[in-house]
C-alpha positions in Angstrom: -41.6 -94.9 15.7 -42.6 -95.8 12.2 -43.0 -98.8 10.5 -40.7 -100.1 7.6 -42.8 -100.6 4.4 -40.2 -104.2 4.1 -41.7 -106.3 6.6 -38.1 -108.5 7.1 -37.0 -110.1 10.0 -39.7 -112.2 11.5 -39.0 -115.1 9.8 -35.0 -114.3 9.8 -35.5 -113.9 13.4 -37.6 -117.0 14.1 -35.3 -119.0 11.9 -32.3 -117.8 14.3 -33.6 -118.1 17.2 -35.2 -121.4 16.4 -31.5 -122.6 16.5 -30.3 -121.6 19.7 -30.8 -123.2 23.1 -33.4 -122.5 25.2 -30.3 -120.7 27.5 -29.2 -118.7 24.4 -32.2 -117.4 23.6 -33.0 -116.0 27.2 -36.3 -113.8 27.3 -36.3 -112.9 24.0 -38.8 -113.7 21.4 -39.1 -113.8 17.6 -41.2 -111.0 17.9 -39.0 -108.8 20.3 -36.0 -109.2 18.1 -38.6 -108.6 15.2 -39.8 -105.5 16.3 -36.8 -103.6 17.5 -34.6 -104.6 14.4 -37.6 -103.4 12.2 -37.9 -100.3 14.1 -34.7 -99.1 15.0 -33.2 -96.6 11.9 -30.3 -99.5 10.5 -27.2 -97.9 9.3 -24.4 -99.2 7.7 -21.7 -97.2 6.5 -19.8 -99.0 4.3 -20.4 -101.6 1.3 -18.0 -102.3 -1.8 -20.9 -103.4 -4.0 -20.6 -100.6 -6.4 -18.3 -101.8 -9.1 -21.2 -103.6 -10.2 -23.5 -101.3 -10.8 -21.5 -100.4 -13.7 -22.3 -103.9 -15.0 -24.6 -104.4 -17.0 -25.1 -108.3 -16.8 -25.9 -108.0 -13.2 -28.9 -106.9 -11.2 -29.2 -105.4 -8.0 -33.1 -106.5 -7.7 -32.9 -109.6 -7.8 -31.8 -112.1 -5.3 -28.6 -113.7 -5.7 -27.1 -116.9 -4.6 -25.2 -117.7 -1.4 -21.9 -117.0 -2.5 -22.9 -114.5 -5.0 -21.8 -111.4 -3.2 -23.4 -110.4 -0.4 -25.5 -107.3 -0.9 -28.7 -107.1 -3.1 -31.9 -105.0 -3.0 -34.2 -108.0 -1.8 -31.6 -108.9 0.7 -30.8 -105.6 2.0 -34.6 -105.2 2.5 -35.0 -109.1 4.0 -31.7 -107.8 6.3 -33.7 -104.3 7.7 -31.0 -102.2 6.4 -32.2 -98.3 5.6 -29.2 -96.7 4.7 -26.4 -98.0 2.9 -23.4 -95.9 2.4 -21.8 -96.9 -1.1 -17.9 -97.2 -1.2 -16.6 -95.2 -4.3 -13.4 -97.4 -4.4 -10.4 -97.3 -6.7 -7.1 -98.8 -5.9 -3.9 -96.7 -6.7 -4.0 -95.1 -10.0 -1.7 -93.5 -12.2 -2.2 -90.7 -14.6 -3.6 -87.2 -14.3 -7.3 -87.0 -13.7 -8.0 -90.6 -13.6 -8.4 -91.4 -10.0 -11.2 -87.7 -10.7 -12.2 -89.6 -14.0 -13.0 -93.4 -12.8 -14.7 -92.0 -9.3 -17.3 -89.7 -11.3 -18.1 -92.8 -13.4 -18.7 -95.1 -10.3 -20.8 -92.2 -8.6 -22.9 -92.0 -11.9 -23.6 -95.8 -11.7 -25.3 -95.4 -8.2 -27.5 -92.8 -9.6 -28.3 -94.9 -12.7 -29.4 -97.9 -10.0 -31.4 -95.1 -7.8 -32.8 -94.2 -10.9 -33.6 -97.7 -12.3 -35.3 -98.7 -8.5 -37.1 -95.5 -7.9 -40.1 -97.2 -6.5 -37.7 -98.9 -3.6 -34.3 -97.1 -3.2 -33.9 -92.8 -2.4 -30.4 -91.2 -3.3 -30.0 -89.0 -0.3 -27.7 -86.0 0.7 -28.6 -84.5 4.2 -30.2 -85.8 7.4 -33.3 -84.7 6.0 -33.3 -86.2 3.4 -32.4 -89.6 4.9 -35.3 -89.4 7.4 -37.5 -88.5 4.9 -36.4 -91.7 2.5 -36.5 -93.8 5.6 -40.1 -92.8 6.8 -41.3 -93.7 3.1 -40.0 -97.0 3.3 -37.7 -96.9 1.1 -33.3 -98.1 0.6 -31.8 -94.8 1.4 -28.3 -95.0 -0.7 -26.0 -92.4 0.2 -22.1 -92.3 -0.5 -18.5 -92.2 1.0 -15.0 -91.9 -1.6 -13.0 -94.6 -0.1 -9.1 -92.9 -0.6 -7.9 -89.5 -0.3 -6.1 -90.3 -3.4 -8.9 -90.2 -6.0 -9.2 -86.6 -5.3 -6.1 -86.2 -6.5 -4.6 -83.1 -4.6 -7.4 -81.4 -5.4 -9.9 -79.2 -3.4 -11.6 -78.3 -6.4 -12.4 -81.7 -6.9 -13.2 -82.3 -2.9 -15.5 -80.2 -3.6 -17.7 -81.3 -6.7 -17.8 -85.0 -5.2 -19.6 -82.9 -2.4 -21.8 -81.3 -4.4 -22.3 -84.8 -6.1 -23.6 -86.4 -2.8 -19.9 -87.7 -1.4 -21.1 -87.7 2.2 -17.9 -88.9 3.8 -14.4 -89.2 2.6 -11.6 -91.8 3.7 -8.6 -89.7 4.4 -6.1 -92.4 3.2 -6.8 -96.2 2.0 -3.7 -98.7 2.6 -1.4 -96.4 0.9 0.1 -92.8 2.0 -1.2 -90.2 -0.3 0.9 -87.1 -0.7 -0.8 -85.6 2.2 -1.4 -88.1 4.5 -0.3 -91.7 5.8 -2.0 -94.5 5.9 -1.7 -97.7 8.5 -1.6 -100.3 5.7 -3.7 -103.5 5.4 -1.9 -106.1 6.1 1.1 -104.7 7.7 2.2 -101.6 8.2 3.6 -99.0 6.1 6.1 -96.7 5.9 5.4 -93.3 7.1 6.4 -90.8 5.1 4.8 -87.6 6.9 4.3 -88.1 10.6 0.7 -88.1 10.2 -0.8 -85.4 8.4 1.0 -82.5 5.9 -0.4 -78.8 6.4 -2.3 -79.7 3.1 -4.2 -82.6 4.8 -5.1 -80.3 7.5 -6.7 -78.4 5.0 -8.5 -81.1 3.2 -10.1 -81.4 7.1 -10.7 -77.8 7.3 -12.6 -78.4 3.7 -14.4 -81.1 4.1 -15.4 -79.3 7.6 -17.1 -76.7 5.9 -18.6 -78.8 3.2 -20.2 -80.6 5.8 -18.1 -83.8 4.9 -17.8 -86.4 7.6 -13.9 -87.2 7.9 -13.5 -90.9 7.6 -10.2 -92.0 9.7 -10.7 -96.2 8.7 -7.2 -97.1 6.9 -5.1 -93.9 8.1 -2.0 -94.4 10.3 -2.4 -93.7 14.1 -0.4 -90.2 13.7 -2.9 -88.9 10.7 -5.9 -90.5 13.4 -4.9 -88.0 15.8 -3.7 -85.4 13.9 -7.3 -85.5 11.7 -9.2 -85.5 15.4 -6.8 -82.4 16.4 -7.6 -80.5 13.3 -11.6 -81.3 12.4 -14.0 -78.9 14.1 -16.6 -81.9 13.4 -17.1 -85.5 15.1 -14.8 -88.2 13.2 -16.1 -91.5 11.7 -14.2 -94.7 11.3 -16.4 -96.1 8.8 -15.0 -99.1 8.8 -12.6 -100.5 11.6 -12.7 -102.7 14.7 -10.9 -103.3 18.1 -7.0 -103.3 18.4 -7.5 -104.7 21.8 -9.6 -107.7 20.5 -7.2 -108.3 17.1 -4.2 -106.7 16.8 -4.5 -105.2 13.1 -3.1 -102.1 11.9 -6.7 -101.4 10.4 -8.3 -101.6 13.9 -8.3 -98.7 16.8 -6.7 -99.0 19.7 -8.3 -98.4 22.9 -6.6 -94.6 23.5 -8.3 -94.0 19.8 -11.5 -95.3 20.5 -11.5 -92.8 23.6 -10.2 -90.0 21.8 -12.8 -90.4 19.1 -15.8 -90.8 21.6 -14.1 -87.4 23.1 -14.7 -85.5 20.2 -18.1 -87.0 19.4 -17.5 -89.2 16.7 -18.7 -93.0 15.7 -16.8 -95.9 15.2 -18.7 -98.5 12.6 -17.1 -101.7 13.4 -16.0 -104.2 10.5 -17.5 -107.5 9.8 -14.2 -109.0 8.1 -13.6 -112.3 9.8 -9.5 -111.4 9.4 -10.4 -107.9 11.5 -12.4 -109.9 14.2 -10.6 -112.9 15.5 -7.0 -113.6 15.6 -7.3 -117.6 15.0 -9.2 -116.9 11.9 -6.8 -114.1 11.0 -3.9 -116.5 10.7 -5.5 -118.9 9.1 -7.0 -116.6 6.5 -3.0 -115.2 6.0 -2.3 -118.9 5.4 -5.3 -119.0 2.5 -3.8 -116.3 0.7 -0.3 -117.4 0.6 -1.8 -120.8 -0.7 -3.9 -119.5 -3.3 -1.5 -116.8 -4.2 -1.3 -117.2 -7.7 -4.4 -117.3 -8.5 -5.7 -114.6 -6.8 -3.4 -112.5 -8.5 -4.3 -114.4 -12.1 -8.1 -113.2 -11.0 -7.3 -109.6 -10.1 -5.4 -109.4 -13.3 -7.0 -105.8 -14.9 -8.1 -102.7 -14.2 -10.9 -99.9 -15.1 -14.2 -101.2 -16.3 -12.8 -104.7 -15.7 -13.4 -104.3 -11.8 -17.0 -105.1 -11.8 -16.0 -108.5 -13.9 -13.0 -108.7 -11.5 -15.3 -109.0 -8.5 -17.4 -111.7 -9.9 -15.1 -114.0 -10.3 -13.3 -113.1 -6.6 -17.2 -113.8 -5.8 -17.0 -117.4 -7.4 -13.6 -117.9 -6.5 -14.5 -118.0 -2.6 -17.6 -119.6 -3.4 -15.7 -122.2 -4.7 -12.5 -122.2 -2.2 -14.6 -121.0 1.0 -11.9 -119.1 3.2 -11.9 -119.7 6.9 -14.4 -117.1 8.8 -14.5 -116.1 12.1 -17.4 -117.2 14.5 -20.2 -114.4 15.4 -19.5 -114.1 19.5 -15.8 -113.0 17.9 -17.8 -110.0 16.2 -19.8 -109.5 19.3 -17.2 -109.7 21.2 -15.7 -106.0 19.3 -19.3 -104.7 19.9 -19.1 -105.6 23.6 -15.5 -103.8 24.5 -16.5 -100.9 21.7 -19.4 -100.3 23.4 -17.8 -100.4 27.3 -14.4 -98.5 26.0 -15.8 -95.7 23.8 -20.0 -95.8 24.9 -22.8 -96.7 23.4 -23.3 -93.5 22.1 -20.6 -94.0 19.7 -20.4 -97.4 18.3 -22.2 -98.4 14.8 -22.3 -100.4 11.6 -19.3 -100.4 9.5 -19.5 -104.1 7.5 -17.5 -104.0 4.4 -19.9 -106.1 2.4 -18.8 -107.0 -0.8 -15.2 -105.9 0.0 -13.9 -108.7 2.1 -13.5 -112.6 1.5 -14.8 -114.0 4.9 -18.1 -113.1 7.1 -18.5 -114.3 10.3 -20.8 -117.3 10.5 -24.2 -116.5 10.6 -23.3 -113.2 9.1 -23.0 -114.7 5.2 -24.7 -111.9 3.5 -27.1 -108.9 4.5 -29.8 -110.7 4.9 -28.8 -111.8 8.1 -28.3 -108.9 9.7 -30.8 -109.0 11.8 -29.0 -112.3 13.9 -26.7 -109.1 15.2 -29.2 -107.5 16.7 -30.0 -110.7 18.0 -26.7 -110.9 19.6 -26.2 -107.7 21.1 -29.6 -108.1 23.0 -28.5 -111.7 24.5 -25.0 -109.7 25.1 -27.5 -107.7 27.4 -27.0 -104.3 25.6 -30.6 -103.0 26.5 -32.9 -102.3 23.5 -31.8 -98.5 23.6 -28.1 -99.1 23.3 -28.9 -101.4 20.0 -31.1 -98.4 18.6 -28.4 -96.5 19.0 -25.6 -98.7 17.3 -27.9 -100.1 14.1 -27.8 -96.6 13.6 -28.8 -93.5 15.6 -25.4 -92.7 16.3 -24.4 -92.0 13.0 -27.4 -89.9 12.3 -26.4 -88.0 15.2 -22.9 -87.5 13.5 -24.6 -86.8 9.9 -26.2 -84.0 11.7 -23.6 -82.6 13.8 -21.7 -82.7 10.8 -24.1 -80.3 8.7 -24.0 -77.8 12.1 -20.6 -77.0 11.9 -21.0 -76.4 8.0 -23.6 -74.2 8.5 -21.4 -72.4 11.4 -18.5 -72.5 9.1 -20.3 -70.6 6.0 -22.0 -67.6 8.6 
């Protein structure tokens, strides 16, 4: 074991704990929940926070308000967290080389905030690397591209985000790409290749040998098990929840969940309250449709005007609070994740800053450690809840540089 240099969730964990019955606490203590969240290895493998680091009005030191987003460096530390995989995000783009063009500048903002936070956040690129961040006490950042789109049909491109640090790569996002379908966000789509084409079995074999974990959140089921079929490596979803708990197209189905644990691969679970619960997902459908309009006045934009876009989505649902799902619903994934695929592979997957609605008592980071709370009063034993904060996704990380190394002999 070693000790984080962020001493965070005592008082979190008091404070929780405090407001639970005497019944829902059970046998555990402040203390217990203390220790174990602060020295389990927490993972999470996928926050949408990144836009604003390319803006320059906003600071990722300091602590921002409730409603304010919900990632920040003091609340990332207050929440435990030691890695945090950053989403390089763009939405559909149009226009040769400027899916390449925009990603490249996103990536550079993460190095400029590694850069600008030396003293309390590590860029990192291997498992090494991560374990040697984490034992200094320090916010390991690492990095996933969220869209096979933004590489544009392009292995040449694969292949510099790699040597950039791009540690995981989301085959589709809720579009088909011209090599692979995707299952849509809030309904299906169309297929238009039956999963993946021979060229998306090569971006696998690529990202293989690069040592590239292939993310399969967002892609249809036919590209899921066509990308299990063709990768020589464990598969993440680095961001998806249980079909068989809410029945979204963005969520795995049982079969899936086996077929992943099969191969050796992680499924990080999402935190979005319309992923989680079925109740709240219909009555978050009904938000949308009443707030249509402006939503779509606030999205107006594109390019640098994300980061601006975001804050005022930010103070937008500040403002007009969407319904959110309670935490047993979350727990609830965790429990049938964990008896359907193992413990071995289940993990963190939240979506901060991505999605309108946490669950309550999940608002931001900061909270994190009421999960761990949970799972122990679920009666996952201490070792299982190592595992899922984040030891299984290490495990991955390195399994993933082994068959790079085999691939290059």
């Amino acid at each position: 074991m070693r000790a984080k240099r962020r001493a965070i969730p005592a008082l979190a964990a008091a404070a929780l704990l405090a407001s639970c019955s005497p019944q829902q606490r059970g046998e555990w203590t402040a203390r217990d929940v203390a220790l174990l969240h602060r020295n389990a290895v927490v993972v999470d493998t996928h926050a949408d926070t990144t836009p604003l680091f390319q803006d320059p009005d906003w600071r990722f030191d300091e602590r921002h308000a409730p409603g304010e987003g919900h990632v920040d460096l003091p609340r990332l530390e207050e929440g435990g967290v030691d890695v945090q995989f950053w989403s390089i995000y763009l939405p559909r783009r149009e226009g040769d080389g400027r899916s390449i063009r925009e990603a490249l500048e996103r990536i550079d903002a993460v190095y400029r905030m590694v850069e600008r936070h030396a003293d309390r956040v590590v860029l990192a690129d291997t498992l090494d690397e991560v374990r040697r961040g984490v034992a200094a006490g320090k916010l390991v950042s690492m990095m996933g591209l969220e869209g096979g789109h933004i590489i544009e049909g392009r292995l040449e491109a694969l292949r510099s985000f790699r040597r950039l640090g791009v540690r995981y790569m989301t085959l589709t996002h809720s579009f088909n790409t011209a090599w692979a379908d995707s299952s849509g966000i809030t309904e299906s789509v169309e297929p238009e290749h039956g999963g993946l084409t021979a060229f998306g079995e090569e971006v696998v074999h690529e990202m293989n040998r690069l040592g590239m974990l292939v993310d399969v959140s967002h892609v249809s089921d036919a590209t899921f098990h066509d990308a299990l079929a063709a990768s020589r490596a464990p598969l993440i979803a680095s961001h998806s929840s249980c079909r068989a708990i809410t029945d979204h197209p963005r969520n795995l189905d049982d079969a899936m969940l086996r077929a992943l644990a099969a191969g050796g691969g992680v499924v990080m679970l999402n935190f979005y309250s319309a992923y989680i619960h079925e109740p709240t997902r219909a009555r978050i459908g009904e938000f949308f449709g009443r707030w249509r309009a402006d939503l779509e006045a606030l999205h107006a934009g594109a390019g640098p005007e994300l980061a601006a876009r975001q804050r005022r989505a930010s103070a937008f649902f500040a403002a007009h609070p969407p319904p959110r799902a309670p935490l047993d619903a979350l727990l609830d994934h965790f429990d049938h994740a964990i008896r359907v695929a193992g413990a071995d592979h289940v993990g963190l997957g939240s979506d901060w800053d991505g999605v309108a609605s946490m669950p309550v008592g999940l608002e931001d980071v900061s909270a994190l450690p009421m999960l761990t709370l949970g799972l122990l009063e679920r009666g996952h034993p201490p070792a299982t809840v190592r595992k899922v904060l984040g030891e299984n996704l290490l495990r991955v990380l390195g399994e993933a540089e082994r068959v790079a190394r085999e691939l290059v002999r």
